[in-house]
C-alpha positions in Angstrom: 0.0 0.0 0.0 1.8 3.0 -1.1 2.5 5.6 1.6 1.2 3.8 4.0 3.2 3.9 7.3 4.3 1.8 9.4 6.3 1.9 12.7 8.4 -1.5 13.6 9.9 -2.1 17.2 12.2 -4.3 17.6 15.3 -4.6 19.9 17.0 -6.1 17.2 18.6 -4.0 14.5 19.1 -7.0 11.7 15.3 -7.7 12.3 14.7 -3.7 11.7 16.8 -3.4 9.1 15.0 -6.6 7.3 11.6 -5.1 7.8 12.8 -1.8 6.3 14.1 -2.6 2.9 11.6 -5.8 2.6 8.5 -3.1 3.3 9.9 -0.2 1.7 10.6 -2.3 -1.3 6.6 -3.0 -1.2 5.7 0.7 -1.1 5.6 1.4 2.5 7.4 4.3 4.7 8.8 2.6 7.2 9.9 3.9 11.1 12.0 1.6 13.6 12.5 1.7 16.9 14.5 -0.3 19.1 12.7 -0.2 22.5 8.9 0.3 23.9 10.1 3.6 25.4 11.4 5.1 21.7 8.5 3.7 19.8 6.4 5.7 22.4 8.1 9.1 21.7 8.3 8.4 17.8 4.5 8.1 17.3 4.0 11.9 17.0 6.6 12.7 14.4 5.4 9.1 12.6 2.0 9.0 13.1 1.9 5.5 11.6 -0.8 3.3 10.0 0.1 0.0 11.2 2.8 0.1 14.6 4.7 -4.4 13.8 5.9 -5.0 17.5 8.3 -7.5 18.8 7.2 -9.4 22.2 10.4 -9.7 24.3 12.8 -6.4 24.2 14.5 -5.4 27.1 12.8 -3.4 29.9 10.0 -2.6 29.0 8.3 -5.1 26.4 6.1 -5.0 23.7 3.2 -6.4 25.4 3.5 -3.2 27.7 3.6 -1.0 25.1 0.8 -2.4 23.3 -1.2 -1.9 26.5 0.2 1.8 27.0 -0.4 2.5 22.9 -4.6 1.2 24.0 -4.6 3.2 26.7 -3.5 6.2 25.6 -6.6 8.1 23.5 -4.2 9.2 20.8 -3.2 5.9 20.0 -5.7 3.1 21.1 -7.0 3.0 17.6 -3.4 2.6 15.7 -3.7 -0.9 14.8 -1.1 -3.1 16.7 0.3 -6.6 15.0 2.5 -8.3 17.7 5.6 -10.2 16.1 7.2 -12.4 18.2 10.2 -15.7 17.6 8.6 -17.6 20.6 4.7 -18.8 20.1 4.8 -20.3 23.7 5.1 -16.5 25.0 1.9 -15.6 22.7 0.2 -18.6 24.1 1.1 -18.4 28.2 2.6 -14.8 28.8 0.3 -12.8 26.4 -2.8 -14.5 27.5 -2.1 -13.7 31.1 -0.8 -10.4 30.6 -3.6 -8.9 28.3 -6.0 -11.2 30.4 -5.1 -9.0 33.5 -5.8 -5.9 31.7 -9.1 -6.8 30.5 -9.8 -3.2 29.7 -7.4 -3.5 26.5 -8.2 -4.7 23.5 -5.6 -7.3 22.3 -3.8 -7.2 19.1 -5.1 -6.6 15.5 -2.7 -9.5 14.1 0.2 -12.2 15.0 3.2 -13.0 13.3 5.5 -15.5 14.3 9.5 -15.1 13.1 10.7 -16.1 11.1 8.0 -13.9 9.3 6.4 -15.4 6.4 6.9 -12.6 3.8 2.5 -13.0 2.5 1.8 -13.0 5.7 2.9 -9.8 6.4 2.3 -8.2 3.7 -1.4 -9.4 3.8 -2.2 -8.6 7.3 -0.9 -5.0 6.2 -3.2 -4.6 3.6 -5.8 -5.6 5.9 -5.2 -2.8 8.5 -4.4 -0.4 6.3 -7.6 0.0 4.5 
């Protein structure tokens, strides 16, 4: 989706890196961030369509900031897509931890790494229309 924009956090610069020339090459602007507490202050200068974000990242993690992102009234309606290397943490930790703040909605989509390049790209085009 041309000019479409998305934000990626991710402690992990080789994962950034892969999402930004795989999604720019596909017409997106892309953002990175490599913490919850960046990807927090970026959002006003981004102001992205779609925010991909990693699970586990030191301090504070991604299922944190998804909860902070629904909280917050500028940003509860930003569609969130969590992408995480370990499904056992989306089963058990993310069921737990969005289950005790039943006030939040959960994510908008789930990707497991290694991403699966359709995948992506059609959960993007979902959200971003």
């Amino acid at each position: 989706m041309p000019g479409h924009r998305v934000l990626v956090v991710d402690d992990d610069p080789d994962i950034r890196d892969y999402f930004t020339s795989f999604l720019e090459d596909h017409g997106y602007e892309v953002r990175t961030a490599g913490s919850a507490v960046t990807a927090f202050s970026d959002l006003e200068e981004c102001r992205p369509d779609v925010v991909l974000i990693d699970v586990l990242m030191p301090g504070k993690s991604g299922l944190d900031l998804l909860v902070r992102l629904r909280r917050d009234h500028r940003w509860g309606d930003i569609p969130l897509v969590v992408v995480t290397g370990n499904d056992q943490i989306l089963q058990d930790d993310c069921q737990s931890y969005l289950g005790s703040h039943q006030d939040v909605r959960g994510p908008d989509g789930v990707l497991s790494k290694p991403i699966d390049r359709n995948a992506l790209l059609a959960v993007l085009r979902n959200l971003c229309n």
